[in-house]
Backbone as a ProteinNet text record, in pm:
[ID]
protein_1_A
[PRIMARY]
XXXXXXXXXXXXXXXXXXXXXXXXXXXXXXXXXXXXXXXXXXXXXXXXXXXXXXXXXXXXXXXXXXXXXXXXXXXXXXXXXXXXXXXXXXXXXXXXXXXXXXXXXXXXXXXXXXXXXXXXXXXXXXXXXXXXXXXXXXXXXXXXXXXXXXXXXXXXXXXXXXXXXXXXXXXXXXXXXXXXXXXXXXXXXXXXXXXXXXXXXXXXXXXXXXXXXXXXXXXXXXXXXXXXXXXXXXXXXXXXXXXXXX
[TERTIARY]
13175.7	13044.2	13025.8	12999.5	12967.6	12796	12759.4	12601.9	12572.5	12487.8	12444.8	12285	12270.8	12125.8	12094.2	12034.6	12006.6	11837.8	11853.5	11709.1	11685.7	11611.5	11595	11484.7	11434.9	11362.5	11321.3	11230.8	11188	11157.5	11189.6	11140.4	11062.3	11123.1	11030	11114.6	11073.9	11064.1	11252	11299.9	11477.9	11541.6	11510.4	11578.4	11506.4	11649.9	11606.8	11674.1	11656.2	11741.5	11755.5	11866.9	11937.9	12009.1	11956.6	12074.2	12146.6	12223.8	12279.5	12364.1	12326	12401.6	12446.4	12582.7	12698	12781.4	12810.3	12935.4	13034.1	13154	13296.8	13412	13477.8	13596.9	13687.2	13846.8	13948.9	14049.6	14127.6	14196.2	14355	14442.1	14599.1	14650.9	14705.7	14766.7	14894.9	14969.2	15097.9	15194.5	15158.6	15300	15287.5	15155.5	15116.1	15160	15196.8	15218.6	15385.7	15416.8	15519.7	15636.7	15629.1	15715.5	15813.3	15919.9	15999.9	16045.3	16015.2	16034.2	16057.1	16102.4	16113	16253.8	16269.1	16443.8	16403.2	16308.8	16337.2	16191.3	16084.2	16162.8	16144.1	16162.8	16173.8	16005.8	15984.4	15857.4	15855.3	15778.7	15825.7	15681	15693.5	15562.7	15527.4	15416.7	15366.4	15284.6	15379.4	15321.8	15165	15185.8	15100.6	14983	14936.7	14801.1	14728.3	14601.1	14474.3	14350.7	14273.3	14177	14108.1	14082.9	13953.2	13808	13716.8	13569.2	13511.8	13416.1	13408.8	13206.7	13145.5	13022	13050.6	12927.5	12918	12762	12806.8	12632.4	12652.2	12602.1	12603.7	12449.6	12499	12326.3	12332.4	12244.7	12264.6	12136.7	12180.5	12097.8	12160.8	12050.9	12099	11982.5	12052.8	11982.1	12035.6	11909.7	11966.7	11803.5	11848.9	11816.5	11846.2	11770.8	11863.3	12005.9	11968.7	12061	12188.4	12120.7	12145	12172.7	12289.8	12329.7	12403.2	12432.8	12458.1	12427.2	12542.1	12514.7	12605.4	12543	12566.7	12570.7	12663.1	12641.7	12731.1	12702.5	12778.4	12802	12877	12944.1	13037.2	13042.5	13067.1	13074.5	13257.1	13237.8	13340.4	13314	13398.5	13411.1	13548.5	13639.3	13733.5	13719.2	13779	13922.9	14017.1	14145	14168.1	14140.9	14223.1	14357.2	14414.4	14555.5	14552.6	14666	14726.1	14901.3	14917.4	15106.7	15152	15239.3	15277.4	15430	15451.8	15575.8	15632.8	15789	15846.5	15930.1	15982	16109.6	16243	16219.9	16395.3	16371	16490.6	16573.8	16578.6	16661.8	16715.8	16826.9	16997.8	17064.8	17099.1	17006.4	16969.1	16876.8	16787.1	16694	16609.5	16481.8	16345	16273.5	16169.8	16120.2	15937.3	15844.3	15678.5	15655.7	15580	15536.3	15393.3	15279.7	15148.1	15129.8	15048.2	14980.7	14818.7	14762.2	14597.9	14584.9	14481.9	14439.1	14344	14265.9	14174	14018.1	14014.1	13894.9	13912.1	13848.6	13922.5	13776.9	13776.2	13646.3	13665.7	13638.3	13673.9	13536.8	13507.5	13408.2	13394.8	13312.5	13306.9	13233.6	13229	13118.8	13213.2	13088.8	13162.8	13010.6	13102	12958.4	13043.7	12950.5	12977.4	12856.8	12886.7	12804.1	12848.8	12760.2	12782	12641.2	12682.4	12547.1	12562.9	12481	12494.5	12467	12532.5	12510.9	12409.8	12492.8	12426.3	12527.4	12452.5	12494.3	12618.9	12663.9	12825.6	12882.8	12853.4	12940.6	12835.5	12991.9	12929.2	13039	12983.2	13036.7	13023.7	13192.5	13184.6	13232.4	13199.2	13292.1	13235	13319.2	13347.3	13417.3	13387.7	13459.7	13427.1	13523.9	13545.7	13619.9	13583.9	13665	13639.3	13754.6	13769.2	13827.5	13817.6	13885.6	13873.4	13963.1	14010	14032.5	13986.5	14065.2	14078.8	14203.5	14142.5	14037.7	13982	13825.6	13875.7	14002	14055.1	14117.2	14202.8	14288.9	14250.5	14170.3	14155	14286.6	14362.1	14472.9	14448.4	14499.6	14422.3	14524.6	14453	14477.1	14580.3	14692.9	14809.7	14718.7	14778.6	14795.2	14614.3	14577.2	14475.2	14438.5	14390.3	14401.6	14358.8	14394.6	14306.5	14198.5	14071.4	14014.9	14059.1	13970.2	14019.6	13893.2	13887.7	13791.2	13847.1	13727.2	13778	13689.3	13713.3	13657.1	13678	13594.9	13620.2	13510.3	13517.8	13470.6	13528.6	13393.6	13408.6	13338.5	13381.6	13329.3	13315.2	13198.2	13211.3	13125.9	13125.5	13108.2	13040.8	12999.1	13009	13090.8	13122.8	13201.8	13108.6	13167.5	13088.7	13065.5	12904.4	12874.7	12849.9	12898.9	12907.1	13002.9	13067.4	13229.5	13181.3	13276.6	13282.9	13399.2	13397.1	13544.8	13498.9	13614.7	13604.8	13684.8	13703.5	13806.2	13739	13878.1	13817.5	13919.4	13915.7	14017.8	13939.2	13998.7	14001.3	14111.7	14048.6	14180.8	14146.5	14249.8	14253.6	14269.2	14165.4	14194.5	14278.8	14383.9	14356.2	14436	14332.8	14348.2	14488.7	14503.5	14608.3	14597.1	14688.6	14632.7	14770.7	14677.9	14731.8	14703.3	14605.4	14646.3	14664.8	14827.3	14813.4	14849.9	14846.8	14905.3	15027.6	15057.9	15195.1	15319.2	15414.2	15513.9	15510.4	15387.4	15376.4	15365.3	15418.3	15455.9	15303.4	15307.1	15163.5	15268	15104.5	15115.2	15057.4	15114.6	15037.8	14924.9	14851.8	14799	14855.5	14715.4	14790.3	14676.4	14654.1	14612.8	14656	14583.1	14682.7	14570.9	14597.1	14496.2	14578	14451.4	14491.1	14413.7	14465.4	14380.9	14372.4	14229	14250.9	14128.2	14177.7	14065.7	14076.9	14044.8	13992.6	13906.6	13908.4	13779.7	13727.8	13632	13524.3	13498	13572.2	13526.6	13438.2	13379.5	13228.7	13233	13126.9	13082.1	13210.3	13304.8	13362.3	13538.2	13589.5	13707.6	13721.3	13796.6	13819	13942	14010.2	14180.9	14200.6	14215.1	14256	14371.9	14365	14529.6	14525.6	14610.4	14583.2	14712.2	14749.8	14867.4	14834.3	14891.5	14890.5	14964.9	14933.1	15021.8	15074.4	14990.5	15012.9	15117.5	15096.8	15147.9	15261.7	15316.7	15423	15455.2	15374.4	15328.9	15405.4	15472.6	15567.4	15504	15443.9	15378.5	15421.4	15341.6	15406.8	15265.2	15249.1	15106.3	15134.9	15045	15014.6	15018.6	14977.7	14998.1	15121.9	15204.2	15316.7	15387.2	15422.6	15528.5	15635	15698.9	15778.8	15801.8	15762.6	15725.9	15816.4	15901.7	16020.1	16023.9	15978.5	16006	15880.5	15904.1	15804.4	15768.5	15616.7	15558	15615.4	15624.6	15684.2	15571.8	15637.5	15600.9	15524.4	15524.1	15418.4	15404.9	15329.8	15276.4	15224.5	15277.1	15142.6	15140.4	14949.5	14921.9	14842.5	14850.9	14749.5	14739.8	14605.5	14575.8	14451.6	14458.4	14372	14265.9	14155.2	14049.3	13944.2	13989.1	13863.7	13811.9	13691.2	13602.6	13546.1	13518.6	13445.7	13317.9
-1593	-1648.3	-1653.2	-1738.3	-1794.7	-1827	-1774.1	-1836.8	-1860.9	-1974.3	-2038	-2033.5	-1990.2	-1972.9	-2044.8	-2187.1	-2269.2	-2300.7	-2241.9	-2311.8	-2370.2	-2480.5	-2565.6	-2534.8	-2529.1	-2538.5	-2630	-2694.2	-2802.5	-2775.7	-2785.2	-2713.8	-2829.2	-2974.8	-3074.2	-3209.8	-3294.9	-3464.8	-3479	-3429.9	-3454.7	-3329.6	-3202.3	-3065.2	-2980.1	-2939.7	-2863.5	-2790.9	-2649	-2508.5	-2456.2	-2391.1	-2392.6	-2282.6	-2171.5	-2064.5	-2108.8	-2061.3	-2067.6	-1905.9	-1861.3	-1753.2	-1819.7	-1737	-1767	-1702.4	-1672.8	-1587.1	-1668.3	-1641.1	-1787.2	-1647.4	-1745.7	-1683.8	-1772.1	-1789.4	-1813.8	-1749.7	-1838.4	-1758	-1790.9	-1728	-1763.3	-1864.3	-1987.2	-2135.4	-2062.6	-2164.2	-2133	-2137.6	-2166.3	-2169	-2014.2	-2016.2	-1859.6	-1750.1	-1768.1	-1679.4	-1662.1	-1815.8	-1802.2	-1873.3	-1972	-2043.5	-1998.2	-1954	-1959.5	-2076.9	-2094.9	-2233.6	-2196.3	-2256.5	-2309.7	-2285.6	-2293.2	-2302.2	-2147.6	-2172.5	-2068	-2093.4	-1951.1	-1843.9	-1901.3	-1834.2	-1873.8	-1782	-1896.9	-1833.9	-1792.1	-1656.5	-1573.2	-1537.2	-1633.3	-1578.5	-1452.5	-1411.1	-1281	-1264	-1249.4	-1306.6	-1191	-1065.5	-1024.4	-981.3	-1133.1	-1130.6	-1139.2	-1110	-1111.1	-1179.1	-1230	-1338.8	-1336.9	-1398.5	-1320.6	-1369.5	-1294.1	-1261.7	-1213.6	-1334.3	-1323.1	-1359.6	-1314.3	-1330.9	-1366.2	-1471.2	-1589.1	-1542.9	-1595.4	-1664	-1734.5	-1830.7	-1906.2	-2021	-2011.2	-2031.9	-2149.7	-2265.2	-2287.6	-2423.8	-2512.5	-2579.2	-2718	-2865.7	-2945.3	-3108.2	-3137.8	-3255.9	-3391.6	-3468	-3572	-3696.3	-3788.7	-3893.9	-3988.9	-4168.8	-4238	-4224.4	-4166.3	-4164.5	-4021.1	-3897.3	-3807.9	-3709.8	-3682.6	-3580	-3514.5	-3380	-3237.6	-3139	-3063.6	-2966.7	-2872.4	-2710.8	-2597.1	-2442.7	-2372.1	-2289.6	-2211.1	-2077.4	-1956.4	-1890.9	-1830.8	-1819.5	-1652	-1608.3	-1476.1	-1459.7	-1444.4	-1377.7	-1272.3	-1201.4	-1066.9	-1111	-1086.3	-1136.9	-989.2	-948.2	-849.9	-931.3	-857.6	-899	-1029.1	-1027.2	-1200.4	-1226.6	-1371.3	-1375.8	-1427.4	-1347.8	-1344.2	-1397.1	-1471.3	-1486.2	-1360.3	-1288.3	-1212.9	-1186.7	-1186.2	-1139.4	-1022.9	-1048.6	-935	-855.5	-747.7	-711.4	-739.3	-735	-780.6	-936	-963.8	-1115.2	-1188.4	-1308	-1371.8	-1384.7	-1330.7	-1408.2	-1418.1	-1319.9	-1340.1	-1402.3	-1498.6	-1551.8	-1466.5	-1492.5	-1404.5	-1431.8	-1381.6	-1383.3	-1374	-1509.8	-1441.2	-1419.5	-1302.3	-1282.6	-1281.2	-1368.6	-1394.3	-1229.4	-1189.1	-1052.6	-1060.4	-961.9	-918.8	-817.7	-869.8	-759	-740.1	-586.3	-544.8	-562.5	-572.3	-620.8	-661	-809	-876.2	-929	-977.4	-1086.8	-1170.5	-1283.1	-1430.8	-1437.2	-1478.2	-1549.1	-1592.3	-1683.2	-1778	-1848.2	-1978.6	-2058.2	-2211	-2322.1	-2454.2	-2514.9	-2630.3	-2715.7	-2895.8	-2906.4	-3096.2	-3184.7	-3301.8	-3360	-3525.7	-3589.6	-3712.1	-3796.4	-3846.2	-3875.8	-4041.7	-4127.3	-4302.8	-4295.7	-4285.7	-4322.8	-4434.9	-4491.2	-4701.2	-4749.6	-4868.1	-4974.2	-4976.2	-4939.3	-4985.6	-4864.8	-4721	-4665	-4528.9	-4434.8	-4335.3	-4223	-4080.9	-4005.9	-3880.8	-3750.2	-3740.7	-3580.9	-3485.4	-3346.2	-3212.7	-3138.5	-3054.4	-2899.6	-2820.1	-2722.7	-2592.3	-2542.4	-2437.3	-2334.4	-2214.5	-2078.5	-2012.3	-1945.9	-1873.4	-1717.4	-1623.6	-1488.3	-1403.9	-1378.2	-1325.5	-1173.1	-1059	-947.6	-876.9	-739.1	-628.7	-554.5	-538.1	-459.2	-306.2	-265.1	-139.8	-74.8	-177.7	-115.2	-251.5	-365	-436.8	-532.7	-517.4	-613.4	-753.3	-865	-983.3	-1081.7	-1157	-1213.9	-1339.1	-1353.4	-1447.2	-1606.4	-1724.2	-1882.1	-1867.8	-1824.6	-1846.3	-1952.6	-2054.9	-2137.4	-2069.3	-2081	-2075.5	-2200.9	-2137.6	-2176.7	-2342.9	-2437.3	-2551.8	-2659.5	-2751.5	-2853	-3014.1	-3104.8	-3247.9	-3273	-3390.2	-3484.5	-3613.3	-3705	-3839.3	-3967.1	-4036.1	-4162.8	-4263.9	-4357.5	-4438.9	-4596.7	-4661.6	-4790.7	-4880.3	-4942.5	-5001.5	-5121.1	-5239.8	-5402.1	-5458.9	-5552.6	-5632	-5769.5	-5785.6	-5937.5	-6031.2	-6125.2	-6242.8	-6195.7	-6158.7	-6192.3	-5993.2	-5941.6	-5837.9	-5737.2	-5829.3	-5745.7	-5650.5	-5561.7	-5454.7	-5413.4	-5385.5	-5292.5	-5189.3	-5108.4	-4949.4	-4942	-4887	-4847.3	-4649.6	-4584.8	-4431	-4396.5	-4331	-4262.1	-4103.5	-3997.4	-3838.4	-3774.6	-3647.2	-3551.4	-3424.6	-3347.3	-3239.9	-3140.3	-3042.7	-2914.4	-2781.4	-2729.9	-2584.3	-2489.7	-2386.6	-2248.6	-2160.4	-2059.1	-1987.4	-1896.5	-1860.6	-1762.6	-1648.4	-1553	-1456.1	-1340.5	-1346	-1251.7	-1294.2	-1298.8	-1366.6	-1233	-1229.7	-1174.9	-1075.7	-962.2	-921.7	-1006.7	-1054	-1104.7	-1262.9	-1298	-1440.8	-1430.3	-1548.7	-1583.2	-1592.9	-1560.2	-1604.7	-1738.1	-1846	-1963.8	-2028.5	-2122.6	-2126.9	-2287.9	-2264.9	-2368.2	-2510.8	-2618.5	-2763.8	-2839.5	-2989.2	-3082.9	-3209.5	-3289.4	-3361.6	-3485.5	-3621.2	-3739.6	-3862.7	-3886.1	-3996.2	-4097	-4220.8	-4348.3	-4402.1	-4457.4	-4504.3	-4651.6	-4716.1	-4832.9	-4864.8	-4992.1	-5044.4	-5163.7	-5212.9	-5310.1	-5302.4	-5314.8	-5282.8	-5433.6	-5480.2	-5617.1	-5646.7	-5547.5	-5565.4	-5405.2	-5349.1	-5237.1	-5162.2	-5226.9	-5212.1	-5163.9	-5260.3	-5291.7	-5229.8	-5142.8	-5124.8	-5105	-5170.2	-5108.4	-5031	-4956.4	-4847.2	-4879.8	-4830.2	-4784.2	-4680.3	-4579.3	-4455.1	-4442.5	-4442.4	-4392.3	-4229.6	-4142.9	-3993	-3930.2	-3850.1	-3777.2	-3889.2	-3965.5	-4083.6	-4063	-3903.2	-3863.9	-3784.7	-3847.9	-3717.1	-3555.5	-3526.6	-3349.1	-3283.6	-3186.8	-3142.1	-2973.3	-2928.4	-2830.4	-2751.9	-2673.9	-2594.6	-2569.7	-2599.1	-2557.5	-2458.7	-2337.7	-2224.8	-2191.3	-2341.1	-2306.7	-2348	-2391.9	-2415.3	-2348	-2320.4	-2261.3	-2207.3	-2294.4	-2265.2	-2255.9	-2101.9	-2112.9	-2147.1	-2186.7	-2228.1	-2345.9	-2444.2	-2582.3	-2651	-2729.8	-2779.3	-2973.9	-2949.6	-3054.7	-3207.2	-3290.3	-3464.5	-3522.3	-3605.9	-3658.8	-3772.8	-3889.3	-3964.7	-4044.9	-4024.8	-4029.4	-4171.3	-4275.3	-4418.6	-4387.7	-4453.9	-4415.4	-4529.9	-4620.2	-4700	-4712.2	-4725.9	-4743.5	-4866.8	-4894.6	-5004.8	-4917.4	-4896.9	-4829.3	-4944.8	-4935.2	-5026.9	-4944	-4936.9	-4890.9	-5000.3	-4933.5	-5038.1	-4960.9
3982.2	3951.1	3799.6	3754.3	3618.7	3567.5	3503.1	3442.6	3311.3	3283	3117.4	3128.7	2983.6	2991.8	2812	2834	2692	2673.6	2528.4	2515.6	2355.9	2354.1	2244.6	2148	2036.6	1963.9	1871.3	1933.7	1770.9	1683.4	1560.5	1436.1	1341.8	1369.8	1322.6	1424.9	1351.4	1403.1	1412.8	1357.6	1297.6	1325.4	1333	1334.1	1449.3	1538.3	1618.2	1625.7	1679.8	1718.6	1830.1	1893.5	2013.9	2022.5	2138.7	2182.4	2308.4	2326.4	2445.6	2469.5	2601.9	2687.9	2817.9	2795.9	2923.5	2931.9	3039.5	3114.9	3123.5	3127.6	3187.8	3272.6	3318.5	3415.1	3409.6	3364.3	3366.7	3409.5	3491.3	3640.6	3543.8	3543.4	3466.8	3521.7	3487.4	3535.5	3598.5	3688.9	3758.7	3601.7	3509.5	3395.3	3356.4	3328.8	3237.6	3334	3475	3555.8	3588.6	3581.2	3700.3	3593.8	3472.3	3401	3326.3	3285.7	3167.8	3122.3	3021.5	2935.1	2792.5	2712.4	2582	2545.1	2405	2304.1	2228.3	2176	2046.5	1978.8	2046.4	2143.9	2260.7	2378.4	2519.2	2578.8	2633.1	2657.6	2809.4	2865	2952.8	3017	3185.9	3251.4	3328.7	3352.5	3399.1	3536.4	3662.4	3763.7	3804.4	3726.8	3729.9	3642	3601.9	3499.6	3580.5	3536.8	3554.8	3529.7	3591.6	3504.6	3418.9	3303.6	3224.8	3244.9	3186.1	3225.5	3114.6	3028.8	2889.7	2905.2	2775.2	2782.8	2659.2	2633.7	2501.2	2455.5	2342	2259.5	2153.6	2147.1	1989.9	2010.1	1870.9	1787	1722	1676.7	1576.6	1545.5	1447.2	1444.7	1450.5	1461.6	1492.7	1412.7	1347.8	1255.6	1251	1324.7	1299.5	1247	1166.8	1118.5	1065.8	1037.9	983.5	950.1	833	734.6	716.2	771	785.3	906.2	958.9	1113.4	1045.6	1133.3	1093.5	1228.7	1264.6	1314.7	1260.5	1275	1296.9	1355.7	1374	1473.1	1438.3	1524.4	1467.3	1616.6	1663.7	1836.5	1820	1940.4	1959.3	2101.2	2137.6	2290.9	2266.9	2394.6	2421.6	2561.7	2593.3	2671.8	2762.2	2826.5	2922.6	2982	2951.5	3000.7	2939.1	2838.5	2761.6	2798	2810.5	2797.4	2721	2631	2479.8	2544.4	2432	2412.4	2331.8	2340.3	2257.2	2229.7	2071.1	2086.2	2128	2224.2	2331.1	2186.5	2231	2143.8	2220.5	2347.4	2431.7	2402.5	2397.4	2373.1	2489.6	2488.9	2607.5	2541	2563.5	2486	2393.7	2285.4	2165.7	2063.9	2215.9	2205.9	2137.8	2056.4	2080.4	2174.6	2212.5	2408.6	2348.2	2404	2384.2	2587.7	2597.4	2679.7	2740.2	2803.9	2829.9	2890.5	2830.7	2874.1	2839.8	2940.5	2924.3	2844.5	2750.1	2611.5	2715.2	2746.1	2800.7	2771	2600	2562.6	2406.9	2428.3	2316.4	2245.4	2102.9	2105.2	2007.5	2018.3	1934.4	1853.5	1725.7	1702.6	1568.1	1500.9	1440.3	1385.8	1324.7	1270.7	1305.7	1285.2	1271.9	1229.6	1173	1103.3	1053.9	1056.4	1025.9	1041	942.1	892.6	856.3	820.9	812.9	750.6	644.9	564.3	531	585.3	551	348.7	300.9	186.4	140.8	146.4	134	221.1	245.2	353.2	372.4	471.8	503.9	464	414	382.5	404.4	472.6	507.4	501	407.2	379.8	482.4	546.8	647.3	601.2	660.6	609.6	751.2	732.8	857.6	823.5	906.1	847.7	975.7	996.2	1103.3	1114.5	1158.5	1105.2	1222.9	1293.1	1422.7	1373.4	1396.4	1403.7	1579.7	1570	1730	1749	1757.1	1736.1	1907.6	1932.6	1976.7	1932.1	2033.3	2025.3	1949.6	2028.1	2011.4	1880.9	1899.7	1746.3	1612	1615.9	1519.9	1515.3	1596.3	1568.7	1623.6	1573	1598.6	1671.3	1757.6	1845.8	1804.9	1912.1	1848.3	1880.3	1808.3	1797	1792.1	1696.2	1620.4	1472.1	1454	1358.5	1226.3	1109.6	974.4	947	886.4	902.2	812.2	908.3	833.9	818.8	763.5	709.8	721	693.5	692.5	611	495	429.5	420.8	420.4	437.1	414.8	396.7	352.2	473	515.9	620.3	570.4	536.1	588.9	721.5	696.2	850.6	803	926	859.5	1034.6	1025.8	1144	1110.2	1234.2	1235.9	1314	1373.5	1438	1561.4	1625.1	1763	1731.8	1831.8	1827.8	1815.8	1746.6	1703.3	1596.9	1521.8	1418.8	1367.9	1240.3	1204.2	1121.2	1097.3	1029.8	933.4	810.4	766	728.4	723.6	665.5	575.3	495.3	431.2	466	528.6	513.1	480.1	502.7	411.2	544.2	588.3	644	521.8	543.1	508.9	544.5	527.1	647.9	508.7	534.1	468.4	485.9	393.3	418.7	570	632.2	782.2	735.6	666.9	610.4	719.1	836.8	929.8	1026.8	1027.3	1196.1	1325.2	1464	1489.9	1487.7	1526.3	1495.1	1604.5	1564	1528.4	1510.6	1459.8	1422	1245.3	1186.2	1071.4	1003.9	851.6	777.1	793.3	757.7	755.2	566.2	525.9	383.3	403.3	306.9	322	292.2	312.6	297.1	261.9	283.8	301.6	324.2	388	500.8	425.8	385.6	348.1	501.6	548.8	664.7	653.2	692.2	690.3	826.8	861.5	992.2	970	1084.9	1093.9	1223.1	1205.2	1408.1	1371.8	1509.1	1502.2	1666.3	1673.9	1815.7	1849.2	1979.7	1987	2110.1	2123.8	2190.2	2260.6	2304	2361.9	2446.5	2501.6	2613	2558.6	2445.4	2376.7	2264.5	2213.9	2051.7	2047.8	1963.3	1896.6	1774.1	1744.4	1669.3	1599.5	1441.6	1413.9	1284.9	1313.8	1226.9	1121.1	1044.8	934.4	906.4	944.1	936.2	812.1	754.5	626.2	557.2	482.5	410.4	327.2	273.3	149	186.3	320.9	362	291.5	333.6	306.9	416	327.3	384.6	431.3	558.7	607.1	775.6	762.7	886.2	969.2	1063.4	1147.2	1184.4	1197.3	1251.6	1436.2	1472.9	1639.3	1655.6	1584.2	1654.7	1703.7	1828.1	1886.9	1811.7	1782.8	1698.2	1522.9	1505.8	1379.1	1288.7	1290.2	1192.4	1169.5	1233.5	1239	1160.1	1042.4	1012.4	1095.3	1068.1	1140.2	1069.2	1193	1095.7	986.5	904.6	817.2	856.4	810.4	847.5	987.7	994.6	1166.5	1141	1231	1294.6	1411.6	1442.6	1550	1569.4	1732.6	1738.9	1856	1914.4	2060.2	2083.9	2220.2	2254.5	2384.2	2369.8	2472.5	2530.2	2656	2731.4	2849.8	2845.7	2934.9	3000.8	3137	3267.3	3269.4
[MASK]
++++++++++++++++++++++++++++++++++++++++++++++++++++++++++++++++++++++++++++++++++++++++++++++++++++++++++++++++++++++++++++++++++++++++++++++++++++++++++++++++++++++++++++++++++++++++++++++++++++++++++++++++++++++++++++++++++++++++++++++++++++++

């Protein structure tokens, strides 16, 4: 059994404030239980985990007008029996080995915020920013494939075309911080920044095509969730898709 308990506050015409309480329950997937998979390391399931059973709260506020949207919030759960990946000390092989186990009492929590402001016509400036920490309740040791905290900035243009068509262009930049505590047997990670360009055009309510150029500047970096901490992430990424909704 699961329960949420939300309530809103108007504070004026554009800004309002919002708690929310909730319980959650997550039962372990057939991989997290039953899978061995990967190269290096080899990842190693635990047919006898347990589900977890976590209580929430987060707060925050929420603005919007013309010209100006923004939200923020600050969040906190404690989590009984988390499943954590963790590094094993036995091998496979010579492999290294992570094993899914239940931390008994764990708690995640945080802030996030973002915003987006119409400058002048056609152009609209965009930024974001979010920070998670995970620990044992017990000994302070902190929870593995946790992100450093990271941010976005960006600049958007946008236009109409004929009828009810539209296009976009953006230039942003990814942020992400150093993650100088990571778990024990996961790697510190160093920081980066990532500049991406994307555009599109919307050719009516229903149709839009997309196309993204990723790590413009081929930046040469290592993400923190990656599995595999040795391997750094590819260089420049294209990306383009076509979305139609009925």
């Amino acid at each position: 059994m699961t329960a949420s308990l939300g309530y809103v506050q108007p504070l004026s015409s554009i800004l309002n404030a919002n708690l929310n309480l909730a319980t959650g329950f997550r039962a372990p997937d057939i991989f997290e239980r039953f899978s061995t998979r990967g190269s290096n390391p080899i990842i190693v399931g635990n047919p006898g985990l347990e589900p977890e059973y976590s209580w929430n709260i987060d707060t925050g506020l929420k603005l919007k007008s013309n010209a100006l949207r923004g939200t923020c919030s600050v969040f906190y759960s404690r989590v009984e029996d988390y499943i954590d990946l963790v590094s094993q000390t036995e091998t496979f092989n010579g492999v290294p080995t992570k094993k899914y186990i239940n931390i008994p009492d764990a708690e995640v929590y945080g802030f996030d915020a973002s915003v987006s402001w119409k400058a002048i016509d056609h152009v609209t400036l965009l930024g974001g920013i979010s920070s998670v920490i995970g620990k044992h309740r017990d000994s302070g040791d902190r929870l593995s494939t946790i992100p450093p905290t990271n941010g976005t900035l960006g600049i958007r243009w946008d236009d109409t075309l004929s009828g009810n068509a539209s296009w976009w262009l953006e230039l942003n930049s990814e942020l992400y911080a150093d993650q100088h505590n990571p778990a024990e047997g996961e790697l510190s990670t160093a920081g980066y920044g990532l500049v991406n360009l994307k555009t599109g055009v919307r050719f009516s309510q229903n149709v839009m095509l997309s196309l993204a150029v990723d790590n413009i500047f081929d930046r040469t970096y290592r993400n923190h969730l990656n599995m595999a901490d040795f391997l750094y992430e590819p260089g420049i990424n294209l990306r383009t898709s076509l979305k139609v909704t009925m």
